[in-house]
N, C-alpha and C positions, 0 to 999 in steps of 0.2 A: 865074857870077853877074855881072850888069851892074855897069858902076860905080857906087855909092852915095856921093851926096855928105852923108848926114844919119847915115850907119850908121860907125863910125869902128873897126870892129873884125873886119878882113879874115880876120885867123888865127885867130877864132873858131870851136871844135872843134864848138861846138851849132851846127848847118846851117838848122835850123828848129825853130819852134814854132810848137803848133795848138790853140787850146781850142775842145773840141768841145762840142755840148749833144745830150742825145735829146731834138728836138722833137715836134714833131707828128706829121710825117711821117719819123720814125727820126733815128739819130746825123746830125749835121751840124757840118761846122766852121765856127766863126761867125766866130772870129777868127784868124788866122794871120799869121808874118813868118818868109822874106821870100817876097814874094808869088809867086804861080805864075807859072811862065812864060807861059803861057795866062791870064791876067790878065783879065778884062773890066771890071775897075774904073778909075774915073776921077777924080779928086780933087786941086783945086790941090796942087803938087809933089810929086805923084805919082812924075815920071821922075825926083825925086832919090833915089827908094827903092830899095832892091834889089829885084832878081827873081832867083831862082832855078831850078833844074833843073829843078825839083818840076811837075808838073800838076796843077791843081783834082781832075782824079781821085784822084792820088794823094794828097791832103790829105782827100779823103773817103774811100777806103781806112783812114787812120788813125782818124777818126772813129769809123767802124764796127769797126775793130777793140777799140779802145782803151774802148770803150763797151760794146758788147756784149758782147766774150768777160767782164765782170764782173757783169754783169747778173744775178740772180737772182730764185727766186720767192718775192715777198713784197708785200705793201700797199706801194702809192706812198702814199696818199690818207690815211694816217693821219699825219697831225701830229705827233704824240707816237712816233711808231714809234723808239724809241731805238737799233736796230738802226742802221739807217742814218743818222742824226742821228750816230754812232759810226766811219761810215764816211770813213776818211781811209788809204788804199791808195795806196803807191808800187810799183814792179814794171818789170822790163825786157822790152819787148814786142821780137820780133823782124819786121825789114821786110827780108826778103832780096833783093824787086824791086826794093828801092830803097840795095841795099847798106849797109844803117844800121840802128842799132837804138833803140830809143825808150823813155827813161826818162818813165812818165807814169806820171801822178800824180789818184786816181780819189776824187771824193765826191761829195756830193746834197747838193742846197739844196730848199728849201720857200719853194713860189710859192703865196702868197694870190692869186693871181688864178687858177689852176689846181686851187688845192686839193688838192694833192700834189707827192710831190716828183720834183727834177727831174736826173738824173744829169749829172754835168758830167767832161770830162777834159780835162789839159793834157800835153801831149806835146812830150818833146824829141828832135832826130834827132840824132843822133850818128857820122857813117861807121864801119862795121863796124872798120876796122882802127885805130880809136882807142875801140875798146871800154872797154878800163882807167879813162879819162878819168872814166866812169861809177860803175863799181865802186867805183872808189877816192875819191871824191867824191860820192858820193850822199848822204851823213848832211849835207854843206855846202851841197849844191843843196836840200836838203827844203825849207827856210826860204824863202828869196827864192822857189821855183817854190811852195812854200804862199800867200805873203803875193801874189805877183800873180793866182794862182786865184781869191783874194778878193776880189780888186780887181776883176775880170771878172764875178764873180757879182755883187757887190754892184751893179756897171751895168750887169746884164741885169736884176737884180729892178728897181731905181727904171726901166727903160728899156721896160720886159715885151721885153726879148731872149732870143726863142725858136728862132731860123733864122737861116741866113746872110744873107736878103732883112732882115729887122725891123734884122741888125746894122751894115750899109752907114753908116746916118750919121754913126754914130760913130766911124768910123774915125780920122779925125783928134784925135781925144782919145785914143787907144789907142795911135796909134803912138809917140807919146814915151813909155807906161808901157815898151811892147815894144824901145824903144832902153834904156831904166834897168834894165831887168829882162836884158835880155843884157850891159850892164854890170859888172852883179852878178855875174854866169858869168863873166866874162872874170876878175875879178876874182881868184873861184877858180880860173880854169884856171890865173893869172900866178903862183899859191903851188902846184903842185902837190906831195904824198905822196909820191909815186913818179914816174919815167918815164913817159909815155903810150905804152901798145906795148897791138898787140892782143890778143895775151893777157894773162890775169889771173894775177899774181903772188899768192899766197895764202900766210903764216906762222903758226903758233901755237906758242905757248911756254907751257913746264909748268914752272912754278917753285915754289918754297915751300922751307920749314928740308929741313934732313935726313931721312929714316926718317919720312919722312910719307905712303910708298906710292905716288907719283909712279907708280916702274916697275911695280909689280902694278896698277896699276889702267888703265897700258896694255896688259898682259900680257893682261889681259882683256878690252879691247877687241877685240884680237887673235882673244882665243878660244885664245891659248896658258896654258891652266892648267899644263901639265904643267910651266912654269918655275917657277911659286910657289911650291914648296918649298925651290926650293934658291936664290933670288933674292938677289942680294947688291944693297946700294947701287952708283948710281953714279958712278965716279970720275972722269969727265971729261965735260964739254957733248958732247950730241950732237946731229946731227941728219939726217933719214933724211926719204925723199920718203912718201906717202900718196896711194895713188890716189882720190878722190871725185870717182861722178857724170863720170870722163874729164879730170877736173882734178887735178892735181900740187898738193899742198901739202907743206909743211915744215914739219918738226913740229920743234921744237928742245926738248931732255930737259934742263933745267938743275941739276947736282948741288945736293942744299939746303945741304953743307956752307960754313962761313962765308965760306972763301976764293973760293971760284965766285959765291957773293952779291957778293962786293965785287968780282968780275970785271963781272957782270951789269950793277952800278951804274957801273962805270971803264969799261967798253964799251959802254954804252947803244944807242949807235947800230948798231950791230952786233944786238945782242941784242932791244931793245926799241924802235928805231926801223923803223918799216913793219910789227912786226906785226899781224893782223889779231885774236886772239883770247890773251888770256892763262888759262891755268889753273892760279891759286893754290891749293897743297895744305897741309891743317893736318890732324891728325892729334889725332879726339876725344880717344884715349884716354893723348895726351901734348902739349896746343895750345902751350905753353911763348909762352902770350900775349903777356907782354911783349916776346921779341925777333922775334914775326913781325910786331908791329905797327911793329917797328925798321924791320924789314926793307922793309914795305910803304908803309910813311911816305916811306921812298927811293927807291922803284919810281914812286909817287904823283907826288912832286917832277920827275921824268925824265919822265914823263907830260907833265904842265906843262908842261914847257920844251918838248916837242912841239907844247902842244895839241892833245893827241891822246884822243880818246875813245872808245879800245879799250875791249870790256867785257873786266871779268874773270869768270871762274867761279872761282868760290869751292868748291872739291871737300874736302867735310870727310870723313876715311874714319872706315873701321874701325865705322861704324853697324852694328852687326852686331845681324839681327833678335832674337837671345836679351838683347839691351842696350839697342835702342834707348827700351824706353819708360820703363828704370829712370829714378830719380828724378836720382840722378846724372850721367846721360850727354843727360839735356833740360837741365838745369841748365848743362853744360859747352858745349851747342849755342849757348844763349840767348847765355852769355858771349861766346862765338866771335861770334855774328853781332853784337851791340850795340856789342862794342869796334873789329871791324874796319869797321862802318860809321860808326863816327865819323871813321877816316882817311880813305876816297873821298869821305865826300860825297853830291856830286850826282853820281859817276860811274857811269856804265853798269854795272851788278852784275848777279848771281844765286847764292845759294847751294843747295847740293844736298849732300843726307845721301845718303851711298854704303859700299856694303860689296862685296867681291869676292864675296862668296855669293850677292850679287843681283844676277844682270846686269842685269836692269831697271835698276838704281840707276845703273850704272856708263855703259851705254848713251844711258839718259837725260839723264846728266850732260853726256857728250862730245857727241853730241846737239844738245844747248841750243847747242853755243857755235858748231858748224858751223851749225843754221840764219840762227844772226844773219847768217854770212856772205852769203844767199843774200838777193838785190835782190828774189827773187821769193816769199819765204815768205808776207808778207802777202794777198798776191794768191791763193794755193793755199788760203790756210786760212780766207778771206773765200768762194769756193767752194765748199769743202769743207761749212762752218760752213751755206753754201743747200741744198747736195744732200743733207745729214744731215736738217734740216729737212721741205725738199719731200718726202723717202723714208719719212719716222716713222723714223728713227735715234735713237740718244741718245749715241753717241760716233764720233768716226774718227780713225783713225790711218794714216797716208802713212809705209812703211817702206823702208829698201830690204833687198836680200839679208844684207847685214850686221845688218839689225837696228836700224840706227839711223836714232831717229825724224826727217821729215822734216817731217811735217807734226803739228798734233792740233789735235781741235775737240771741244766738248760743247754740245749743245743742253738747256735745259731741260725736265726734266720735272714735268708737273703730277700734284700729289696726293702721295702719301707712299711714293710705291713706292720699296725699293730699289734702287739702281743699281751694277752696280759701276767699280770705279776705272780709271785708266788703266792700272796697275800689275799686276790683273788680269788685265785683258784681254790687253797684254802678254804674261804669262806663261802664261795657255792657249793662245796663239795660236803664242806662240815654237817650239816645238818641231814646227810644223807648217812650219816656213821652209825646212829641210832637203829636209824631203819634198817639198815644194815643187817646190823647184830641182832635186832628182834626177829628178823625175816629168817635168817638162818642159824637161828640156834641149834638146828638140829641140820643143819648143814644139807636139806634134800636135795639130791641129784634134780631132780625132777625144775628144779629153781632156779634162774638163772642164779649166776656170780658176778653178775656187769650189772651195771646200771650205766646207760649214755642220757648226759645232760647237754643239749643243744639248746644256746643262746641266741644263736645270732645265725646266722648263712653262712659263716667261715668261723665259728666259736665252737667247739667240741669238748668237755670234757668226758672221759671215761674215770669210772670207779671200777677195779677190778679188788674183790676180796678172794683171800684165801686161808690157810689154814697150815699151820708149822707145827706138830706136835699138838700141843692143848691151845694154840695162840694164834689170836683172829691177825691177821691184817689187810691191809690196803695198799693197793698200789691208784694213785692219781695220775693219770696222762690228759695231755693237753694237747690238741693239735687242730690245725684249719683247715684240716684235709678229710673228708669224709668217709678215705677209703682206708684208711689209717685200722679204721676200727677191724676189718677183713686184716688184716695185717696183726693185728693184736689177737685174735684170737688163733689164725695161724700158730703166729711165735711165741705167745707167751709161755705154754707148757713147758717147752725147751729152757728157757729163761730161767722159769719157777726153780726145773729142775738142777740150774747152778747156782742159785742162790739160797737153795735150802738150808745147806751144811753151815754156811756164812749166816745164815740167821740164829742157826741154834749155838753158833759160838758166837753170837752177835757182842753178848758183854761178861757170858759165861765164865 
């Protein structure tokens, strides 16, 4: 990069940014810094600006990536289309020609002068081996890379900028937003969370009182039942690696008895500083209210002093189906959830009813709190959410070998018909994973990759497995349409083939 007398932020980790639009004629990037090396623009002080590596190709490379792979089928021209009016997608795209990878940032605006809407992205490059940067800073980039997206669109509408030709004049208005807007980034790069290394450091902690089932309801993640019986508390922090997806995380087991609580709190930094997902356990059928609210009021406080806005999962057990609907055990949920949401707040939550008798429950719980990890959920389940659609679906589910949920979307249906739940479908499909995975271990052509499970005369589900790298998964579709399935095998290649790159940066 040439010397920049106007640009004052040399050791800036983001390399570039490109807001692209799909014009007329396809994705284009209208705006970008810093500019290509291949330049052919020309504008008083100009040679105080940087150039980079980068070539015009390869910023229209981005364009078309960052645009199209989200594209789906649906009305542009409808105004009111609340779908995409809804559309506000972050996601890590990978650029391995360009050794970087690209935190961008995907919605639609609506051109009265076009009468439909118009997809726009904004894209940051980042060199591969300062990946982290990303991950661990994405929740504090949304803001500043939302609020200048705005700022781009709202001067392409009063401007009617549709191409990179319409956008030339303005250049010099843009370039001081694109010096305040890397500002912003520097800003967070100069407080980072963690070290920036290229891989991605990943923690979760399972805290809560005592005998609140902590260990049995990892026990079951596992798939190790046979310990439940004889399962004792336990007596000292631990903590033990988790293979996901090819990524190592760190799971930390925090005993709920009192002592180890006030360890939690006296080591914070150790224990609650850099985790990525906490899960809090209360135990319906003993919540002993007022000292987890003690407990969580201190956890809350240490939070703070981070400012840090880890979610937590909120894991209430023991819902066991011959209890849950007594009058009782909703009365003691309600209590649980009203009095611990008055300690977080405004913080990142989810609560989930779970019993070890239903792996669904427990699955879906652990589930939740690993997709938050993943920069790329929104982006698979904004996909998902077109091809269930365009196919006549009415649900999907993105699984992997273990079971746990990666992805899920439901489409409406019209009329009164029943539909069933996630929960479900889950559980017809579950027991087919096994089979699955033994049937193709060796993945023969020769075999199908579907299995259709038909219930009923309008109940369908489809098991579709595939294959990412070294890693099995599952796609679960649901639908009450027979021909749905001609449909699935048509499209789904096409599909497979935008969601690949999103699965291999799934939590990378």
């Amino acid at each position: 990069m040439k010397k920049n007398l106007l640009f004052p932020f040399d050791d800036l980790l983001v390399k570039g940014a490109i807001f692209s639009i799909y014009g007329s004629m396809g994705p284009e990037a209208v705006f970008f810094y810093p500019f290509p090396s291949d330049s052919t623009y020309s504008f008083p002080e100009m040679d105080n600006h940087a150039s980079s590596k980068f070539e015009q190709r390869n910023y229209m490379q981005i364009a078309v990536k960052s645009i199209s792979l989200l594209l789906v089928d649906y009305s542009f021209e409808d105004e009111k289309n609340l779908q995409l009016k809804d559309v506000h997608i972050f996601g890590v795209l990978p650029y391995p020609d360009l050794n970087c990878i690209g935190l961008t940032y995907f919605t639609y605006f609506f051109s009265q002068e076009r009468k439909r809407f118009i997809p726009v992205s904004l894209s940051l490059l980042v060199h591969e081996n300062k990946r982290s940067f990303i991950y661990d800073s994405i929740n504090r980039l949304k803001k500043p890379t939302k609020d200048f997206t705005q700022y781009l669109i709202e001067l392409c509408i009063k401007n009617k900028i549709y191409s990179e030709l319409e956008g030339q004049d303005y250049w010099e208005n843009v370039l001081t937003k694109f010096i305040d807007f890397f500002g912003e980034i520097q800003k967070i790069q100069n407080q980072p969370i963690s070290p920036i290394t290229k891989k991605r450091r990943i923690k979760i902690l399972f805290t809560g009182l005592e005998n609140t089932g902590k260990t049995s309801f990892i026990l079951t993640v596992k798939r190790k039942f046979s310990g439940l019986p004889t399962i004792l508390p336990s007596t000292e922090p631990m903590n033990e690696p988790l293979n996901f997806l090819g990524t190592t995380i760190m799971k930390w087991d925090i005993p709920g008895k009192k002592d180890f609580r006030k360890a939690i709190l006296e080591n914070s930094e150790l224990y609650l500083f850099e985790s990525d997902v906490i899960y809090y356990f209360i135990d319906v059928m003993a919540p002993r209210i007022d000292e987890s609210l003690e407990f969580l009021a201190k956890v809350m406080d240490k939070l703070h002093e981070y400012e840090s806005k880890i979610p937590i999962v909120f894991i209430i057990t023991k819902v066991d189906e011959d209890v849950a609907d007594s009058i009782e055990i909703k009365d003691a949920i309600a209590e649980i959830r009203q009095s611990h949401l008055k300690i977080i707040g405004d913080h990142p939550y989810k609560f989930f009813n779970t019993s070890i008798f239903s792996i669904y429950s427990v699955l879906n719980a652990f589930s939740y709190g690993l997709r938050n990890l993943s920069p790329n959920r929104e982006m698979i389940e904004h996909l998902l959410w077109g091809f269930l659609a365009r196919n006549e679906f009415v649900t999907g589910l993105l699984v992997n070998e273990s079971g746990l949920v990666l992805a899920a979307q439901q489409v409406n249906v019209k009329g009164p018909e029943d539909v069933l739940n996630r929960k479900q479908i889950f559980e017809i499909a579950a027991p087919q994973f096994a089979i699955l995975a033994k049937q193709f271990q060796s993945f023969d052509d020769k075999i199908s990759d579907t299995i259709k499970y038909q219930f009923s005369e309008k109940d369908i589900i489809i098991l579709k497995r595939f294959i990412v790298e070294d890693f099995a998964f599952f796609y679960i579709f649901y639908t009450k349409k027979p021909e749905s399935l001609k449909n699935l095998e048509k499209n789904f290649p096409e599909f497979l083939d935008r969601i690949r790159n999103l699965l291999l940066l799934y939590i990378k």
